[in-house]
C-alpha positions in Angstrom: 6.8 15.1 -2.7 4.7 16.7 -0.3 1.5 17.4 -2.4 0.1 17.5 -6.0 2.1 19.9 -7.8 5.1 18.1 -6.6 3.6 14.5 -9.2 5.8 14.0 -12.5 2.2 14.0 -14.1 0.5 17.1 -15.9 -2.6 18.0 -14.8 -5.5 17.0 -17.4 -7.3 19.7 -18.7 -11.0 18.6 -20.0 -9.5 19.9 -23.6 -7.3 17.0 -23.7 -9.9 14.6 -23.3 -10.8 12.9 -26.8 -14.5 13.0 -28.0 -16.3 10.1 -26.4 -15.7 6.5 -27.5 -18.5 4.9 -25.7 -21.7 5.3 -24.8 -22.5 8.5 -22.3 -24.9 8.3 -19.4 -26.8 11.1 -18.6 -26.2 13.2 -15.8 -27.1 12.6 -11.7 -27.8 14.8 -9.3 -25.9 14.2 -5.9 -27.8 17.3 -4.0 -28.6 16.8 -0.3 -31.4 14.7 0.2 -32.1 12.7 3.0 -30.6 10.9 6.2 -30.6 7.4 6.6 -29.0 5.3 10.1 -26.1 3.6 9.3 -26.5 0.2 8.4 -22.7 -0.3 8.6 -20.8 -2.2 11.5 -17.1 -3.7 12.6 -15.8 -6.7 14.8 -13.7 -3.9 15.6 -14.9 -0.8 17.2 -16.1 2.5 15.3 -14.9 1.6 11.5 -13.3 4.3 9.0 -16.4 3.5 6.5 -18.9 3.8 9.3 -17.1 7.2 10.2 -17.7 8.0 6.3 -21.2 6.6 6.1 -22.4 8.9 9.4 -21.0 12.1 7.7 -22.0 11.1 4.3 -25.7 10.5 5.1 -25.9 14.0 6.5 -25.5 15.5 3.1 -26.3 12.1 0.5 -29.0 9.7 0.6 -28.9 6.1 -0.2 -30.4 6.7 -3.4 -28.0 9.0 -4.2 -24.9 7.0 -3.1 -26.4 4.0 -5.2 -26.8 6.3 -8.3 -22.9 7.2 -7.8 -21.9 3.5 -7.1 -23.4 2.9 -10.8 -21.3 5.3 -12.5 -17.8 4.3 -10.7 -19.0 0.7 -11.6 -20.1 1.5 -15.1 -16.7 3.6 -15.1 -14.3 0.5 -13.6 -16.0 -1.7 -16.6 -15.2 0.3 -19.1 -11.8 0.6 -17.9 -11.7 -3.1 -17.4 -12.6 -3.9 -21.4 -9.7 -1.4 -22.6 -7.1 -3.7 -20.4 -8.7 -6.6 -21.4 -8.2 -6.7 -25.2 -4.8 -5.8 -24.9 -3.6 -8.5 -22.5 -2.6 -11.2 -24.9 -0.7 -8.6 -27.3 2.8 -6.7 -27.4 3.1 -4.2 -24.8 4.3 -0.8 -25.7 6.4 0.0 -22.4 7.8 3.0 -21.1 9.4 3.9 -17.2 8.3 6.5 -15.1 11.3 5.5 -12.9 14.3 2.9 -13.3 11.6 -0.2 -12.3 8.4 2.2 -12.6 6.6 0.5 -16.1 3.5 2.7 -17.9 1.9 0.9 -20.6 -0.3 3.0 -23.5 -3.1 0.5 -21.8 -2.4 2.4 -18.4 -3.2 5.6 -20.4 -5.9 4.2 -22.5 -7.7 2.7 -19.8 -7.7 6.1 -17.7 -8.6 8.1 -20.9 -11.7 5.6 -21.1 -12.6 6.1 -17.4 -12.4 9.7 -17.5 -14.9 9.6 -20.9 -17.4 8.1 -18.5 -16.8 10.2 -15.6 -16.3 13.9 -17.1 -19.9 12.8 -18.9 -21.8 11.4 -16.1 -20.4 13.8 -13.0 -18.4 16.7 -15.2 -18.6 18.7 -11.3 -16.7 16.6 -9.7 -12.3 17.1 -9.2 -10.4 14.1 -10.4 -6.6 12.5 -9.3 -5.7 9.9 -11.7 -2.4 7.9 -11.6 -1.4 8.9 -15.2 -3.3 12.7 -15.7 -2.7 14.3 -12.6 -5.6 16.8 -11.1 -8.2 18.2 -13.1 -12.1 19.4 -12.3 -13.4 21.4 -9.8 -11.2 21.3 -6.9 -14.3 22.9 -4.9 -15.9 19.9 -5.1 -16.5 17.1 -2.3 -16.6 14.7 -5.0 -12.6 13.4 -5.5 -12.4 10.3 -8.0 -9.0 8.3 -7.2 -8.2 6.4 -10.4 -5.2 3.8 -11.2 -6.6 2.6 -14.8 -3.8 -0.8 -14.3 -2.8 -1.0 -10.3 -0.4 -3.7 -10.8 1.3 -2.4 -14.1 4.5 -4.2 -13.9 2.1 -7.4 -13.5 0.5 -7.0 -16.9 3.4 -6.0 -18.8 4.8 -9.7 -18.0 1.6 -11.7 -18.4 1.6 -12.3 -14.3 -2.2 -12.3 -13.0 -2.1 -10.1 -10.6 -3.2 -6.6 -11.5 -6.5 -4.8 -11.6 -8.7 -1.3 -13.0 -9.4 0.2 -9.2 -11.6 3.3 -8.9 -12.5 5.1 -5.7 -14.5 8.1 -4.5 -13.6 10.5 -1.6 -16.6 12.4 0.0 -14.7 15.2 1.4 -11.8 12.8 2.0 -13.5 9.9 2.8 -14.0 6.7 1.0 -17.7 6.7 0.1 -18.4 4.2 -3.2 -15.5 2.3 -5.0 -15.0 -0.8 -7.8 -12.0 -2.7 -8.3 -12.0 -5.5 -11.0 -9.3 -8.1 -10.6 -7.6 -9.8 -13.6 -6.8 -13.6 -12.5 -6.2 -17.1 -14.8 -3.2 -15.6 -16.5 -2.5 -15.9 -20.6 -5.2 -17.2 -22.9 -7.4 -17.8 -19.9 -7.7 -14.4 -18.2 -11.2 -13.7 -16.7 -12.0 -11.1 -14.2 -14.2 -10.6 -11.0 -15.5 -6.9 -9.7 -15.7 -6.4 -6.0 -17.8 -3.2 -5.2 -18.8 -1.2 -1.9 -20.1 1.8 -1.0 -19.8 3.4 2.7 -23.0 1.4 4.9 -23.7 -0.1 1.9 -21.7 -3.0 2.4 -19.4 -5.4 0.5 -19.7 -7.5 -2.7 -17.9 -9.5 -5.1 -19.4 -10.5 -8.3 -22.6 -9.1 -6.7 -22.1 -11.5 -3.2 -21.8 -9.7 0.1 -18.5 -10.8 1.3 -16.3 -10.5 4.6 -13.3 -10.6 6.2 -12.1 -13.8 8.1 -12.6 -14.6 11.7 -9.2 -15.5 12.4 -7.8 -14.1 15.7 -4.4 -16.1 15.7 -1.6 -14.7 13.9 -0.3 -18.5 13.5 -2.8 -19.1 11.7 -3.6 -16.0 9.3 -1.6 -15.9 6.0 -0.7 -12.0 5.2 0.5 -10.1 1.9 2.0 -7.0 1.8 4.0 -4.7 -1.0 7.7 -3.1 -1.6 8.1 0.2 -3.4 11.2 1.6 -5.9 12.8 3.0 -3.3 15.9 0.7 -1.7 16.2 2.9 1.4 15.2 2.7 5.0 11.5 1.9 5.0 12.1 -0.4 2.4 14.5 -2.5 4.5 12.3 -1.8 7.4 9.8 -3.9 5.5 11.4 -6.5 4.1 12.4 -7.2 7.8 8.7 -7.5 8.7 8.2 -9.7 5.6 10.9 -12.1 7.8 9.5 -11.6 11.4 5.9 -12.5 10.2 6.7 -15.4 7.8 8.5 -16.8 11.0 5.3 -16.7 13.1 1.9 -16.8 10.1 1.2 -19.1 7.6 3.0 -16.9 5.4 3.9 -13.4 3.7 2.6 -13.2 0.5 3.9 -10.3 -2.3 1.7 -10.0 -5.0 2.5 -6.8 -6.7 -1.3 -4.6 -6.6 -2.2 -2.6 -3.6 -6.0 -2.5 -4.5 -5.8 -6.7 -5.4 -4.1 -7.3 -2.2 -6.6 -5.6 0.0 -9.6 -6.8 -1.5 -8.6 -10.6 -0.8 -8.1 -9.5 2.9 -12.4 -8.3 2.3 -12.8 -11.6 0.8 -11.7 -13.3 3.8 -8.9 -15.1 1.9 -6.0 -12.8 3.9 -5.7 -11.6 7.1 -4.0 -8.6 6.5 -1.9 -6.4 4.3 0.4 -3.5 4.8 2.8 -0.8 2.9 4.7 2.0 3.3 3.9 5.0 0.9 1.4 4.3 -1.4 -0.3 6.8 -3.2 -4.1 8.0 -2.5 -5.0 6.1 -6.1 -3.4 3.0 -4.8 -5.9 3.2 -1.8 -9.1 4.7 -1.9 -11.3 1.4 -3.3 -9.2 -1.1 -1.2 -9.6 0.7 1.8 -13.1 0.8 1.9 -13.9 -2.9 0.5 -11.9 -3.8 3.8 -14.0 -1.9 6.0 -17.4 -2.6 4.1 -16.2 -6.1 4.5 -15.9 -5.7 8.2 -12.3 -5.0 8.8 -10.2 -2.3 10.0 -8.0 0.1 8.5 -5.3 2.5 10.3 -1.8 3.5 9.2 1.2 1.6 10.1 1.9 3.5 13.3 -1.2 2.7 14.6 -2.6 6.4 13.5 -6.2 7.7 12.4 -6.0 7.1 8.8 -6.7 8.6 5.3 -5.9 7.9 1.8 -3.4 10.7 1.4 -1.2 9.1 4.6 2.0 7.3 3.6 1.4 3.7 5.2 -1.6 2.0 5.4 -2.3 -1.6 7.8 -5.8 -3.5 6.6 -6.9 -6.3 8.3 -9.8 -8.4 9.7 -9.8 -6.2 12.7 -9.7 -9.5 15.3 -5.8 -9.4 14.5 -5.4 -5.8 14.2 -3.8 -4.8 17.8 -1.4 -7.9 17.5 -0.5 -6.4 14.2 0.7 -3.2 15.5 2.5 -4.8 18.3 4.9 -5.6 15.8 4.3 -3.2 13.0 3.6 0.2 14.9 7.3 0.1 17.1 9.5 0.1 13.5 6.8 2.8 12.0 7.1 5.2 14.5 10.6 4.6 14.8 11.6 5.7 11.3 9.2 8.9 11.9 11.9 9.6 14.6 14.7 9.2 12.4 13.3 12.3 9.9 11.2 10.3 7.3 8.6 12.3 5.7 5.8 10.2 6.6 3.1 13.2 5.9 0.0 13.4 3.6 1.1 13.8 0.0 -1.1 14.1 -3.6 -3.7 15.6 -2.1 -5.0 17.9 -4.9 -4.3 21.8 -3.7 -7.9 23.3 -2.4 -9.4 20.2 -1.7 -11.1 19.6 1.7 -11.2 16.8 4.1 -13.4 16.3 6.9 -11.6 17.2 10.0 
């Protein structure tokens, strides 16, 4: 599964969206404007956002960013209100794999993000977890969508699960919105956490950031297990053992986007996972570093969202992380385990 026309999913074409639903925004213009200095720093060295916010600024202004964090917000809303009146009713469930769910509300929800987003930016490329690719895959503009991160979650009324939308500026994270589902049935509320690259961190509209732990005895961690039973698989669930020996604890919660956005709130130390998909990724990553933190793949490696292991943490911990993390990593690399950059849509460029 070495790249986008290797996903199970069609590609959407803008034929199959329906007629809009909800109400559209009217168009923004993203052109070059002007630069800005970075207002964006880490406990721990040069961050991946502030890597994003230096190139970003040389073709986006503020303004500009801030217009585009307004649609992905109004976008992640929209998405959020489709999951949220169906979370208390029968679930119509179907498997993508033998423990892979997808719920109509997964497809829903995306079809409901994409109304927003073909409207506001119709010039930008799109990889959803449910559609596939579709748009212009010219553009520097790459929306990473998973309407319902956490799908098996919801299907069983378990509050852990969340709408998580991101946007790549020529591979980098540059704006993103996740809203988390918590309280659980009859009670469900949400909260939104929201950043955009030098633009900082927020939750519910309060700058947040990571914690100042430096002690691994003393951090508590979450991390996440795929479909897959094979090597990596076991290769993690030994990690799960070696750090609940020596933390507070090892926490599994079941959403990739959830899980990194407590480590941004300062309520986690750190999460990790092997192979996780760019739509898993891109919002988490950059709350995490907006947030202060520091984000490289499990091996220790420069990172981006189309890698297939990802380590976020507060960045004070990071290096004792790896200590433990990086030797198993680069170990199964050895052994022949395709550990290169998959779903990245065919044409699309990253910054090098």
């Amino acid at each position: 599964m070495g790249g986008v026309a290797a996903m199970a999913s069609p590609a959407l074409h803008r034929s199959f969206f329906s007629p809009s639903r909800y109400p559209r925004l009217t168009s923004i213009s993203l052109g070059p404007l002007r630069l800005s200095p970075p207002r964006c720093s880490s406990v721990a060295g040069t961050s991946y956002s502030r890597i994003a916010a230096d190139r970003a600024r040389l073709q986006l202004s503020r303004d500009s960013i801030d217009s585009l964090q307004e649609v992905i917000q109004a976008a992640a809303k929209r998405g959020a209100e489709v999951v949220m009146e169906a979370v208390d009713k029968p679930r119509s469930i179907d498997y993508k794999g033998k423990a892979d769910l997808v719920t109509d509300t997964d497809k829903r929800c995306e079809l409901a993000i994409l109304d927003i987003v073909n409207a506001k930016c119709p010039d930008h490329l799109i990889l959803g977890e449910e559609g596939g690719v579709s748009g212009d895959s010219s553009s520097p503009f790459l929306w990473c969508i998973d309407p319902l991160d956490g799908t098996t979650n919801f299907a069983h009324g378990y509050p852990s699960f969340a709408v998580s939308v991101g946007v790549l500026y020529r591979g980098r994270p540059l704006a993103a919105s996740v809203v988390e589902f918590s309280g659980g049935p009859y009670c469900w509320v949400t909260r939104t956490f929201t950043a955009s690259a030098g633009g900082g961190a927020f939750c519910n509209g309060n700058k947040i950031s990571v914690s100042s732990s430096d002690k691994v005895e003393k951090s508590l961690f979450v991390t996440g297990f795929g479909y897959e039973h094979d090597e990596p698989w076991a290769t993690n669930v030994e990690l799960f053992r070696e750090f609940t020996d020596i933390s507070r604890g090892v926490r599994r919660l079941g959403a990739a986007s959830v899980d990194m956005c407590h480590v941004a709130l300062g309520i986690a130390e750190a999460y990790w996972e092997y192979r996780l998909k760019p739509w898993d990724m891109a919002a988490g990553v950059l709350m995490v570093e907006e947030a202060g933190g520091k984000v490289t793949r499990m091996d220790g490696g420069d990172f981006t969202v189309f890698d297939r292991s990802v380590l976020v943490s507060n960045g004070h911990l990071h290096d004792k992380i790896l200590e433990i993390i990086a030797p198993p990593s680069k170990k199964l690399v050895e052994k022949g385990f395709d550990f290169s950059r998959w779903y990245k849509p065919e044409g699309y460029v990253l910054d090098s």
